[in-house]
mmCIF file as Biopython writes it, N, C-alpha, C and O atoms, coordinates in Angstrom:
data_model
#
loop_
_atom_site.group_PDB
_atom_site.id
_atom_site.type_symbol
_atom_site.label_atom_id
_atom_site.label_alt_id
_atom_site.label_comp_id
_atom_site.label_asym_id
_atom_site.label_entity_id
_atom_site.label_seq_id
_atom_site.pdbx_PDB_ins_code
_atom_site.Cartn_x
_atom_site.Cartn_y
_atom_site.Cartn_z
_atom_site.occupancy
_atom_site.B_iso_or_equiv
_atom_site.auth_seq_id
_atom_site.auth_asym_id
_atom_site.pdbx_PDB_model_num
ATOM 1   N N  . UNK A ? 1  ? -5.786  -26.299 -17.144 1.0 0.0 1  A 1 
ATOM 2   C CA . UNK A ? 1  ? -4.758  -26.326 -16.129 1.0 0.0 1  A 1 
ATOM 3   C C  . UNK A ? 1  ? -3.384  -26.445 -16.796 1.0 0.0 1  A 1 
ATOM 4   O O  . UNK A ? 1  ? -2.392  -25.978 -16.236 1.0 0.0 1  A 1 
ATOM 5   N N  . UNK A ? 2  ? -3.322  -26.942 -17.751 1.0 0.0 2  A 1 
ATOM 6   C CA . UNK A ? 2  ? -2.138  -27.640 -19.034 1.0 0.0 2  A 1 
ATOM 7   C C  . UNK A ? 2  ? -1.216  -26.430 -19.236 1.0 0.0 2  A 1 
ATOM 8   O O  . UNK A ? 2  ? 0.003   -26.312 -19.119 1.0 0.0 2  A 1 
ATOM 9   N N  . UNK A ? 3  ? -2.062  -25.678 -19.531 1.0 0.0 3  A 1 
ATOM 10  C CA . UNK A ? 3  ? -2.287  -24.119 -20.201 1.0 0.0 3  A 1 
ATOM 11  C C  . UNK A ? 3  ? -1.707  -23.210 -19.315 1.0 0.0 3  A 1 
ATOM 12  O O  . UNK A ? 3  ? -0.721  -22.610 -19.742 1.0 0.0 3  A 1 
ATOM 13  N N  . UNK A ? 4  ? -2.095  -22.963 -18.158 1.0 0.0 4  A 1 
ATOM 14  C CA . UNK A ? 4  ? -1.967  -22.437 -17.264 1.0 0.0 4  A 1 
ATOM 15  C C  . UNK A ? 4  ? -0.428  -22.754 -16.688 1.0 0.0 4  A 1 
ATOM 16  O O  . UNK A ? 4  ? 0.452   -21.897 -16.778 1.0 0.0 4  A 1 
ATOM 17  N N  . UNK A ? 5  ? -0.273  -23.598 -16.301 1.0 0.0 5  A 1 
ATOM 18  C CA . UNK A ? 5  ? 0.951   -24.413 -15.773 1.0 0.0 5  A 1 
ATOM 19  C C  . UNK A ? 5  ? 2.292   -23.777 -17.019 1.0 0.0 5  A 1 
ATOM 20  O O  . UNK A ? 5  ? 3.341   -23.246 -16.653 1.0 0.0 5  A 1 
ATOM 21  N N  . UNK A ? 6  ? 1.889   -24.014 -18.495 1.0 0.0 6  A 1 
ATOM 22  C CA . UNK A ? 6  ? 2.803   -23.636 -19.313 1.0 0.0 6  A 1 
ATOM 23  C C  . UNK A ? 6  ? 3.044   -22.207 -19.325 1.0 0.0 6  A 1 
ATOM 24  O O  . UNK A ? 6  ? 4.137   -21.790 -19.708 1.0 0.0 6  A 1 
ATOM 25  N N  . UNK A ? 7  ? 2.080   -21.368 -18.921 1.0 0.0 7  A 1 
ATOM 26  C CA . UNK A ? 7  ? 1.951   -20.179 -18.954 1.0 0.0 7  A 1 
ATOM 27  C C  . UNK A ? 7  ? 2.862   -19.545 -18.127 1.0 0.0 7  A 1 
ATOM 28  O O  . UNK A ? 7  ? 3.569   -18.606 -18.496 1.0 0.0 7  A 1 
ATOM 29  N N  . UNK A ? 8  ? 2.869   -20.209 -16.609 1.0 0.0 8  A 1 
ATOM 30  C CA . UNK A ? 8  ? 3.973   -19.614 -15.968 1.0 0.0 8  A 1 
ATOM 31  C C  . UNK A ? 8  ? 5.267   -20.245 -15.670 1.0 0.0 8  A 1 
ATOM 32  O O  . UNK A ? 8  ? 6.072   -19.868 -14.817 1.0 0.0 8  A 1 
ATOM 33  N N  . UNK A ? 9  ? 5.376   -21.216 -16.442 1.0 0.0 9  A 1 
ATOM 34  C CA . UNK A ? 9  ? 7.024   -21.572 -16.681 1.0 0.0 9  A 1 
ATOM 35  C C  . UNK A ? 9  ? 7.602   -20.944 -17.926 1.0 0.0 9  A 1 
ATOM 36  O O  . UNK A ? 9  ? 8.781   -21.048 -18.265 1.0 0.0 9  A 1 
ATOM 37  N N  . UNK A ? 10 ? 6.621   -20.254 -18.604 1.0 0.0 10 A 1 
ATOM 38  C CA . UNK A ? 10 ? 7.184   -19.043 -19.882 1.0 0.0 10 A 1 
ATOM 39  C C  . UNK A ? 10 ? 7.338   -17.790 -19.002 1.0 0.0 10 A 1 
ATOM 40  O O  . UNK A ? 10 ? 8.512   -17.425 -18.935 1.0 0.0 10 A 1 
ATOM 41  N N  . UNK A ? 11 ? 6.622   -17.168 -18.431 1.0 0.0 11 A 1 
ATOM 42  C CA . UNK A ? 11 ? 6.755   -16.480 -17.219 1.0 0.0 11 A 1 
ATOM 43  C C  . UNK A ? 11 ? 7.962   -16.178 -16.577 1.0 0.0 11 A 1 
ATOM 44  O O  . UNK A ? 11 ? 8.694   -15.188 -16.561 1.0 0.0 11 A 1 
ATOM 45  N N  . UNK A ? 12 ? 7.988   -17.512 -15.944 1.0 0.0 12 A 1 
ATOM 46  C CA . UNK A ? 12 ? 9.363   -17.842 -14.749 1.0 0.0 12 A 1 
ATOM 47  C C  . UNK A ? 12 ? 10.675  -17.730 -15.273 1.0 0.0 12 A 1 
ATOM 48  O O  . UNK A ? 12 ? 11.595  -17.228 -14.627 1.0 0.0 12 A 1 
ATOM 49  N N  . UNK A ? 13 ? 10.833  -18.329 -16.803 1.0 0.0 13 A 1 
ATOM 50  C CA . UNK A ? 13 ? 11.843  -18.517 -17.367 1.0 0.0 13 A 1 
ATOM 51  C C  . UNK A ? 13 ? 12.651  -16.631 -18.028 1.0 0.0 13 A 1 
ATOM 52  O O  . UNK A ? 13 ? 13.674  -16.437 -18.684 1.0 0.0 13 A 1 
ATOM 53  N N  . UNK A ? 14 ? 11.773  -15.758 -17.550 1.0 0.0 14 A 1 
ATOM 54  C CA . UNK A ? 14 ? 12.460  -14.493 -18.088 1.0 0.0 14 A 1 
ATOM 55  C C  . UNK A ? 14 ? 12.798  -14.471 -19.231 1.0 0.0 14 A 1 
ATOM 56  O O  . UNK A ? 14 ? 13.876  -13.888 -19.353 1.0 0.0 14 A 1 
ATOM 57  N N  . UNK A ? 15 ? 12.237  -14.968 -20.494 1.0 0.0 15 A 1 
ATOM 58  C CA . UNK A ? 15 ? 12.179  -14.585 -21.631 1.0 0.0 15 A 1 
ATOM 59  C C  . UNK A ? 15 ? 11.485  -14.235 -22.552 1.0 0.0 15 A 1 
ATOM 60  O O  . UNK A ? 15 ? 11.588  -14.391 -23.768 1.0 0.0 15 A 1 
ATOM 61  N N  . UNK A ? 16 ? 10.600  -13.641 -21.788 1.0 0.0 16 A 1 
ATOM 62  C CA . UNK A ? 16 ? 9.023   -13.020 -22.549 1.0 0.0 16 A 1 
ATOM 63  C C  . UNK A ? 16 ? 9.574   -11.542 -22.540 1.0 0.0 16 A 1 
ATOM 64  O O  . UNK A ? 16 ? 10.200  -10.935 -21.671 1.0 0.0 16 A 1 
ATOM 65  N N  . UNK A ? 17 ? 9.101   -11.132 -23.891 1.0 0.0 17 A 1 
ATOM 66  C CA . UNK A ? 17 ? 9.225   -9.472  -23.943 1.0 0.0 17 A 1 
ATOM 67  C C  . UNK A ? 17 ? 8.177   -8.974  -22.851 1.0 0.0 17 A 1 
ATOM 68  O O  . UNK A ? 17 ? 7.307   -9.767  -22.494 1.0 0.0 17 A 1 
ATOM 69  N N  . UNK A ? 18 ? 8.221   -7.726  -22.319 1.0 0.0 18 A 1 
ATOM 70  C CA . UNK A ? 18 ? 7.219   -7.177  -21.239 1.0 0.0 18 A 1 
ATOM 71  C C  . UNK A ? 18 ? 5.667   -7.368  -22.308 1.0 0.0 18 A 1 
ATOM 72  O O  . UNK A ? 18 ? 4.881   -8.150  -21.774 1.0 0.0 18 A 1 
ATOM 73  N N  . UNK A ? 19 ? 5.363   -7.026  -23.110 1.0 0.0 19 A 1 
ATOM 74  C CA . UNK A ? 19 ? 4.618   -6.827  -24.249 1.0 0.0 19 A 1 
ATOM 75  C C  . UNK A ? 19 ? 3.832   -8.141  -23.823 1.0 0.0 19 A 1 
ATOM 76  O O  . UNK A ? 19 ? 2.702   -7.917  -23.389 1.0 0.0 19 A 1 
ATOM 77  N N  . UNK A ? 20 ? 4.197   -9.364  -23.865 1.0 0.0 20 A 1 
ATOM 78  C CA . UNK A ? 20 ? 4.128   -10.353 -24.629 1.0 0.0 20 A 1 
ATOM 79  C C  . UNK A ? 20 ? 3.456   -11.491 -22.754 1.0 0.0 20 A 1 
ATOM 80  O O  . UNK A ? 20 ? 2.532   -12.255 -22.474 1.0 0.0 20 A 1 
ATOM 81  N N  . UNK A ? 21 ? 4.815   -10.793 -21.934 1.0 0.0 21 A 1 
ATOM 82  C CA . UNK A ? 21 ? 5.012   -11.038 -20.651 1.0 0.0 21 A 1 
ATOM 83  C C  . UNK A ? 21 ? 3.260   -10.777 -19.972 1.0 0.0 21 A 1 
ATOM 84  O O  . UNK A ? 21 ? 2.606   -11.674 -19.441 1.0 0.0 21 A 1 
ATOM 85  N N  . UNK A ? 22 ? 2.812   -9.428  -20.158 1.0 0.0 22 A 1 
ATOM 86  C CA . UNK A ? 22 ? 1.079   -8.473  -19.927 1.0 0.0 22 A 1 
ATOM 87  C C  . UNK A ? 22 ? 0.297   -9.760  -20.501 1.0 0.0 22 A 1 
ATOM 88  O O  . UNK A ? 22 ? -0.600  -10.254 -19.818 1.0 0.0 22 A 1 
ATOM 89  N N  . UNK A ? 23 ? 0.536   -10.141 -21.386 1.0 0.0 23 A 1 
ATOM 90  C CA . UNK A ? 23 ? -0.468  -10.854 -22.202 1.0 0.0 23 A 1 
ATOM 91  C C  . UNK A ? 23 ? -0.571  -11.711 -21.413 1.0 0.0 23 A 1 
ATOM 92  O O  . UNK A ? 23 ? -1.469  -11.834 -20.581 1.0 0.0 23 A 1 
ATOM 93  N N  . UNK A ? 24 ? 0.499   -12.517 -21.619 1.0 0.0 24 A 1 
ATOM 94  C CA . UNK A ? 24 ? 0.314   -14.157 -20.748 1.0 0.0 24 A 1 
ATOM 95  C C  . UNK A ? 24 ? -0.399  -13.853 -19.108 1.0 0.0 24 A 1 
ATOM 96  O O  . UNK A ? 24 ? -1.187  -14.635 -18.576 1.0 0.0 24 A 1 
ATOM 97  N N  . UNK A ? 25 ? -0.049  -12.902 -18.651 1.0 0.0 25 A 1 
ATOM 98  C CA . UNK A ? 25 ? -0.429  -12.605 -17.238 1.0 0.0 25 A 1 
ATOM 99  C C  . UNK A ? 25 ? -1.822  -12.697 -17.356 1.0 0.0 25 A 1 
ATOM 100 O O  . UNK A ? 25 ? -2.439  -13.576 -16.755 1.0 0.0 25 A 1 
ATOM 101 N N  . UNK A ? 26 ? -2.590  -11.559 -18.349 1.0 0.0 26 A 1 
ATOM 102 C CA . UNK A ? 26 ? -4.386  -11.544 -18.720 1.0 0.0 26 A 1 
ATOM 103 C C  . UNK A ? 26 ? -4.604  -12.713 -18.854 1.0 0.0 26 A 1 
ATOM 104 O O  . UNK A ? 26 ? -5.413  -13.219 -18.076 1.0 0.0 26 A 1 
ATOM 105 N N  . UNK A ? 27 ? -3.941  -13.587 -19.921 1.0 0.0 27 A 1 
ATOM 106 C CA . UNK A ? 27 ? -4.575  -14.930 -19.938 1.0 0.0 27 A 1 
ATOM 107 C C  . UNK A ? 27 ? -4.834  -15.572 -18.802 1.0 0.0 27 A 1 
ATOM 108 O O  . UNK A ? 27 ? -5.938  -15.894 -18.363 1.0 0.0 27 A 1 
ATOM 109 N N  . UNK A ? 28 ? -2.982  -15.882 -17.990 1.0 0.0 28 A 1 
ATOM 110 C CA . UNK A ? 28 ? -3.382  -16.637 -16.526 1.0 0.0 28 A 1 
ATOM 111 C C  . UNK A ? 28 ? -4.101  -16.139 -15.738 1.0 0.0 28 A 1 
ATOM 112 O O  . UNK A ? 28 ? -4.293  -16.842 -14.746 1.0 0.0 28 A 1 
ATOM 113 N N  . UNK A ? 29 ? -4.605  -15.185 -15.753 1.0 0.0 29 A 1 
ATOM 114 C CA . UNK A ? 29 ? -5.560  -14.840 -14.769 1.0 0.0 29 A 1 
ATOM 115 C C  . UNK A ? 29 ? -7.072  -15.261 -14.766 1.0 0.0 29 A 1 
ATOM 116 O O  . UNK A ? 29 ? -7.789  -15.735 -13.885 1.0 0.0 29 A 1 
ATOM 117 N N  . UNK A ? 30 ? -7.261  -14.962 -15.890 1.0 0.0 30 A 1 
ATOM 118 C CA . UNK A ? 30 ? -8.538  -15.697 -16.805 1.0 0.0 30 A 1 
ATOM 119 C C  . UNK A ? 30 ? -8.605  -16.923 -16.896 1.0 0.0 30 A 1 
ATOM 120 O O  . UNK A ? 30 ? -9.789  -17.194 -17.099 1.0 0.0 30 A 1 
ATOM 121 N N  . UNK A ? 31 ? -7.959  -17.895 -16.859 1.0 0.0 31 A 1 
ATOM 122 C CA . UNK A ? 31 ? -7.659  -19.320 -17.098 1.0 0.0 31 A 1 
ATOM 123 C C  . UNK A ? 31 ? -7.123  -19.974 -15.464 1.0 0.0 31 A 1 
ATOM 124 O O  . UNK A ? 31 ? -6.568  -21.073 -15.465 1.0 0.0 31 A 1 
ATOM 125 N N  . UNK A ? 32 ? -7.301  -19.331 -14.305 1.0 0.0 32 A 1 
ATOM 126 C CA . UNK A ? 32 ? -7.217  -19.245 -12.774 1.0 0.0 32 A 1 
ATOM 127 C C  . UNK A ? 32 ? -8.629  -18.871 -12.529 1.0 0.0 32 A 1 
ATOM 128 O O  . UNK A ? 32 ? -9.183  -19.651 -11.755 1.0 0.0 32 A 1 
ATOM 129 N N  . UNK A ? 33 ? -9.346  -17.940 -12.947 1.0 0.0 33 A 1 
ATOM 130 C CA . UNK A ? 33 ? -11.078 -17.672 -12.847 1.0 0.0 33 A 1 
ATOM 131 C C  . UNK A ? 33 ? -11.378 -18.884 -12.757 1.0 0.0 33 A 1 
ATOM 132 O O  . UNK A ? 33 ? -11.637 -19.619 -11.803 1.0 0.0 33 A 1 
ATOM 133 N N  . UNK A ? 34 ? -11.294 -19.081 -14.291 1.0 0.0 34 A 1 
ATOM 134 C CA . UNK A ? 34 ? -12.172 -20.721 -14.898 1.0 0.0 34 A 1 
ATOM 135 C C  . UNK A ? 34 ? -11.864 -21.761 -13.719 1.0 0.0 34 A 1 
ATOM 136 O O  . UNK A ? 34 ? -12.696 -22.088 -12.873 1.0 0.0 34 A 1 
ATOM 137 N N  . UNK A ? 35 ? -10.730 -22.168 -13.776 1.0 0.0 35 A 1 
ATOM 138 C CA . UNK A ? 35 ? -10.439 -23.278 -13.007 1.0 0.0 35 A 1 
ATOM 139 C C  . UNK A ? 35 ? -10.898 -23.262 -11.615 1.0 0.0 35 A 1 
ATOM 140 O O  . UNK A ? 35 ? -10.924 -24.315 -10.979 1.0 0.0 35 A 1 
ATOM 141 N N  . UNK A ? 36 ? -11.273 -22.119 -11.078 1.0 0.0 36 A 1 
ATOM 142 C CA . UNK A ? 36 ? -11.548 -21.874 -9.743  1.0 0.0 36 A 1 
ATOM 143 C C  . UNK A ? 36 ? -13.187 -21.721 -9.564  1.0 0.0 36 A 1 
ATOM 144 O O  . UNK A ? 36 ? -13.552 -21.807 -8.391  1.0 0.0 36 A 1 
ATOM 145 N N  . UNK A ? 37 ? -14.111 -21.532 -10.427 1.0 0.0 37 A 1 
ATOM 146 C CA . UNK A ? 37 ? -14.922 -21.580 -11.377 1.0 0.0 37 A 1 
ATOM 147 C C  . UNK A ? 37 ? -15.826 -23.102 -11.260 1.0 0.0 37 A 1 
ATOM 148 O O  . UNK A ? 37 ? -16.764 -23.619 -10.652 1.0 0.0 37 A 1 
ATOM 149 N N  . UNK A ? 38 ? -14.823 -23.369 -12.283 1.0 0.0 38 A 1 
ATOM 150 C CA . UNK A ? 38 ? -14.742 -25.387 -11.767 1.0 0.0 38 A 1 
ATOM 151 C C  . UNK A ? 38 ? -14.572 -26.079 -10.827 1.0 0.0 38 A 1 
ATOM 152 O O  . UNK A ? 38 ? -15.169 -27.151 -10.731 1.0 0.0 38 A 1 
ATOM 153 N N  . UNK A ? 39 ? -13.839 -25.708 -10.028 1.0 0.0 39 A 1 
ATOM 154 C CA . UNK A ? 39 ? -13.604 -26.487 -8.553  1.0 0.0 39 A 1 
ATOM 155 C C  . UNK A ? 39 ? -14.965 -25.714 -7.973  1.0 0.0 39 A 1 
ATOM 156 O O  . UNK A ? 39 ? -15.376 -26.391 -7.032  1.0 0.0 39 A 1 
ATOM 157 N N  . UNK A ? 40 ? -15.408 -25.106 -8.082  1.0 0.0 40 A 1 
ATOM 158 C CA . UNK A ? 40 ? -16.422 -24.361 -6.788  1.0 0.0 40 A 1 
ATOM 159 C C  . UNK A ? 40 ? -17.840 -25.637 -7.221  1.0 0.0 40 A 1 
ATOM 160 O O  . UNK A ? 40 ? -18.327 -26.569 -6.580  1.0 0.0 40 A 1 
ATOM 161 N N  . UNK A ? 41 ? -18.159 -24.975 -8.835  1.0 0.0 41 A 1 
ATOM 162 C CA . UNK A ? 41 ? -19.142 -26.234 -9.490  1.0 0.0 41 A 1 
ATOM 163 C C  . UNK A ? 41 ? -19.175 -27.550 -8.710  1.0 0.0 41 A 1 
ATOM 164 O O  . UNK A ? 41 ? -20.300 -27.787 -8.269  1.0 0.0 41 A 1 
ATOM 165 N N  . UNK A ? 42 ? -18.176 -28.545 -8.397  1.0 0.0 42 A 1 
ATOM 166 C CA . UNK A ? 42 ? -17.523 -29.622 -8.630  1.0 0.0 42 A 1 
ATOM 167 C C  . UNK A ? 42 ? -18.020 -29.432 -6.785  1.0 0.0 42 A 1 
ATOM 168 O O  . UNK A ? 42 ? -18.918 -30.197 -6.432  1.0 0.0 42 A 1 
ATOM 169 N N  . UNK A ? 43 ? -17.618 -28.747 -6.017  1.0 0.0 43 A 1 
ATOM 170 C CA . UNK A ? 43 ? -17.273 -28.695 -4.580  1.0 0.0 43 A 1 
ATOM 171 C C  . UNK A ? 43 ? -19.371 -28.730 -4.523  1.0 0.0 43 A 1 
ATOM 172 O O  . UNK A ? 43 ? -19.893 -29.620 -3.850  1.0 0.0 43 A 1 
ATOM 173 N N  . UNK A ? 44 ? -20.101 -27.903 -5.131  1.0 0.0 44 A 1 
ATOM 174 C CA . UNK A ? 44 ? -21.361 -28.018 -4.740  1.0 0.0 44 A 1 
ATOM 175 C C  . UNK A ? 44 ? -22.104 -29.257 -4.939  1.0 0.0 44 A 1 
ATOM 176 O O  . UNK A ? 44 ? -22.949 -29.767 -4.203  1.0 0.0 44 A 1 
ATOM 177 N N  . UNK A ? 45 ? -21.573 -29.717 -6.233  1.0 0.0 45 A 1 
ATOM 178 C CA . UNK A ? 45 ? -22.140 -31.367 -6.699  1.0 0.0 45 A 1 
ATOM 179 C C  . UNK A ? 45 ? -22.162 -32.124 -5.809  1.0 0.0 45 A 1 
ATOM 180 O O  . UNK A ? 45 ? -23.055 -32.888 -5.443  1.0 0.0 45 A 1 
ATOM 181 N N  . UNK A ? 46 ? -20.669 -31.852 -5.225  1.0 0.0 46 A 1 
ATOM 182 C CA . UNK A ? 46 ? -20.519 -33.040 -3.757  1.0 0.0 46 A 1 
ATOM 183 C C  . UNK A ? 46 ? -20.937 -33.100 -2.387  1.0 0.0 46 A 1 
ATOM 184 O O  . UNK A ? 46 ? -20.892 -33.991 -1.539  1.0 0.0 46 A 1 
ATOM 185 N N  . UNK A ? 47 ? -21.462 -31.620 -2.393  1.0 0.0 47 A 1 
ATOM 186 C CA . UNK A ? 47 ? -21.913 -31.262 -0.725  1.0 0.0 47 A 1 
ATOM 187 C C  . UNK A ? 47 ? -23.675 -31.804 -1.159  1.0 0.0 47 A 1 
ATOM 188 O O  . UNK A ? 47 ? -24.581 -32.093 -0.378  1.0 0.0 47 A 1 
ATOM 189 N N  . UNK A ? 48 ? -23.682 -31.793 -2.428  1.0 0.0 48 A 1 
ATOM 190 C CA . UNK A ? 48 ? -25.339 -31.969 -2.720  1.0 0.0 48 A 1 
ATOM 191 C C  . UNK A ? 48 ? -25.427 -33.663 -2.456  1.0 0.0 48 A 1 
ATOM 192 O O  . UNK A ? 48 ? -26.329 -34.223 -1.833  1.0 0.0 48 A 1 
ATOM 193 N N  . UNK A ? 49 ? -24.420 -34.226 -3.004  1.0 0.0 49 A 1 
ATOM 194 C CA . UNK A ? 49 ? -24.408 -36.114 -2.935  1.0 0.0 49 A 1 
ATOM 195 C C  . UNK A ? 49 ? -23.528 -36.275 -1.506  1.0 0.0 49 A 1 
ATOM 196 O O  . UNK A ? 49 ? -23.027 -37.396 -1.418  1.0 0.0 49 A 1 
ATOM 197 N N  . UNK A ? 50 ? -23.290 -35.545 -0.572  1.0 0.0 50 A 1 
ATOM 198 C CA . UNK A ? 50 ? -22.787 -35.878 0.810   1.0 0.0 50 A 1 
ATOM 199 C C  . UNK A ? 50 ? -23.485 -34.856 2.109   1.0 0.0 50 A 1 
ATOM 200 O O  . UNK A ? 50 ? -22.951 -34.386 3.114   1.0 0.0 50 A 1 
ATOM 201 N N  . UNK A ? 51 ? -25.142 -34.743 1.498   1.0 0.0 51 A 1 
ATOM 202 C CA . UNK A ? 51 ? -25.876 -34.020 2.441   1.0 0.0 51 A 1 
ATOM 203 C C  . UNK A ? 51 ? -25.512 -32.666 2.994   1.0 0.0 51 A 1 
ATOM 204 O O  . UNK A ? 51 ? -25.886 -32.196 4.069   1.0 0.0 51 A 1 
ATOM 205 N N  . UNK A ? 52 ? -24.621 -32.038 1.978   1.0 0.0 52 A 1 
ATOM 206 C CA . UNK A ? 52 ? -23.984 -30.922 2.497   1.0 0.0 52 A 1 
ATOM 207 C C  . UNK A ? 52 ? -23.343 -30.398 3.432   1.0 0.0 52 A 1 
ATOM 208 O O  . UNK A ? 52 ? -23.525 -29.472 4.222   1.0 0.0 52 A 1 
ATOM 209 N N  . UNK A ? 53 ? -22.124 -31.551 3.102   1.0 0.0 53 A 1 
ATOM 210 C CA . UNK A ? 53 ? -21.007 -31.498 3.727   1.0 0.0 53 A 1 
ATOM 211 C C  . UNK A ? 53 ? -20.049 -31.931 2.991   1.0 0.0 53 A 1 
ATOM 212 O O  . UNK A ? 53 ? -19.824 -33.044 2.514   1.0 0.0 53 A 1 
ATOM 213 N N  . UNK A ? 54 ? -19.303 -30.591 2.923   1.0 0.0 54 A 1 
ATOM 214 C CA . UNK A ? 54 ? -17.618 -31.322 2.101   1.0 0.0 54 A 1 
ATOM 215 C C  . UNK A ? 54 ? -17.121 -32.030 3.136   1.0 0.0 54 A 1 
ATOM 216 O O  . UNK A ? 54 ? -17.210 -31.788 4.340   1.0 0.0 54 A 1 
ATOM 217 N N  . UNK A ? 55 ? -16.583 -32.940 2.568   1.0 0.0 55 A 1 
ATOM 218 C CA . UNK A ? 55 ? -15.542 -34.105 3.323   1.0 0.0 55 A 1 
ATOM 219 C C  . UNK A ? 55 ? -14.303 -34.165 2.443   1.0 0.0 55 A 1 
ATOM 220 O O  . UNK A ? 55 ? -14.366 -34.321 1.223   1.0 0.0 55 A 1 
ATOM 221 N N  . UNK A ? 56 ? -13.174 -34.032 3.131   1.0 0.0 56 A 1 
ATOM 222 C CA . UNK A ? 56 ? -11.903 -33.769 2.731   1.0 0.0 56 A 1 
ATOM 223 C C  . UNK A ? 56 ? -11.201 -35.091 1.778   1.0 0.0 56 A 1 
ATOM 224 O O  . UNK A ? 56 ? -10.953 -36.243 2.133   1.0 0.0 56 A 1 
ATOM 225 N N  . UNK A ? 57 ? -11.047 -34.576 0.755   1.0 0.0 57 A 1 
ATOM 226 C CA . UNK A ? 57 ? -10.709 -35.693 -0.228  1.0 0.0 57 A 1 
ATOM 227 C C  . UNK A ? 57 ? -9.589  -36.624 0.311   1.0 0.0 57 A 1 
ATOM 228 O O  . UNK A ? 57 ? -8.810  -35.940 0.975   1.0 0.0 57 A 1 
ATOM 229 N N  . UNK A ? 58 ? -9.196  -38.003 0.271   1.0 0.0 58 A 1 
ATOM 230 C CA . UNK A ? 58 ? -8.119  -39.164 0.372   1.0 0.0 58 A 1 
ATOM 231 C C  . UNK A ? 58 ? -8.027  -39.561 -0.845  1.0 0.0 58 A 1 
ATOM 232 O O  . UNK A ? 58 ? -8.896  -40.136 -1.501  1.0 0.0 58 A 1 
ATOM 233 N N  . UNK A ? 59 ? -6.961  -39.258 -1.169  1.0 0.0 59 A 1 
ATOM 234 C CA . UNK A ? 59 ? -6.388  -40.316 -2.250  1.0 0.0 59 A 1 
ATOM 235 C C  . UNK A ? 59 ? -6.413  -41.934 -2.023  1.0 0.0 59 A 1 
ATOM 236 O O  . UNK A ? 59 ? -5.364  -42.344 -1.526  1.0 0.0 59 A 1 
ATOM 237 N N  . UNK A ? 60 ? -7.426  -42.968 -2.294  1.0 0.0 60 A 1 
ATOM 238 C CA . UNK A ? 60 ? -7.068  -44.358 -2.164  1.0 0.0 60 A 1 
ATOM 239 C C  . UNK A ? 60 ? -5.423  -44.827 -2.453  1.0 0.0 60 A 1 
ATOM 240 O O  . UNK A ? 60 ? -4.871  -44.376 -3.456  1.0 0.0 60 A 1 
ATOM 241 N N  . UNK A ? 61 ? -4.756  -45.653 -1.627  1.0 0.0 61 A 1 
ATOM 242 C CA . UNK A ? 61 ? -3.654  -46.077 -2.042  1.0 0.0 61 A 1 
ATOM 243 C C  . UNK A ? 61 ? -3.791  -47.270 -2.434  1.0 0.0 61 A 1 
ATOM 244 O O  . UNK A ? 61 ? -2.825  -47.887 -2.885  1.0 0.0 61 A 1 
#
């Protein structure tokens, strides 16, 4: 996510050659798979330990 996040504030900032600009894009896209990837994993674990049902996350305060 680290990765990702840095990826498009190099992006945003308009100082990537186009060249260079393609690249980072393949990466974030690939590194948006994964992570989405992971949350799906993560979302089945929990419907399996909450009888299969997502229940909408709360942050404890």
């Amino acid at each position: 996510m680290r990765e990702l996040e840095a990826l498009v504030s190099q992006m945003e900032s308009g100082q990537m050659p186009l060249t260079e600009l393609m690249e980072a894009y393949r990466r974030g896209a690939a590194l948006l798979s994964l992570c989405q990837e992971q949350l799906q994993a993560v979302e089945a674990q929990v419907r399996l330990l909450d009888d299969g049902v997502l229940k909408p996350w709360e942050p404890q305060a």
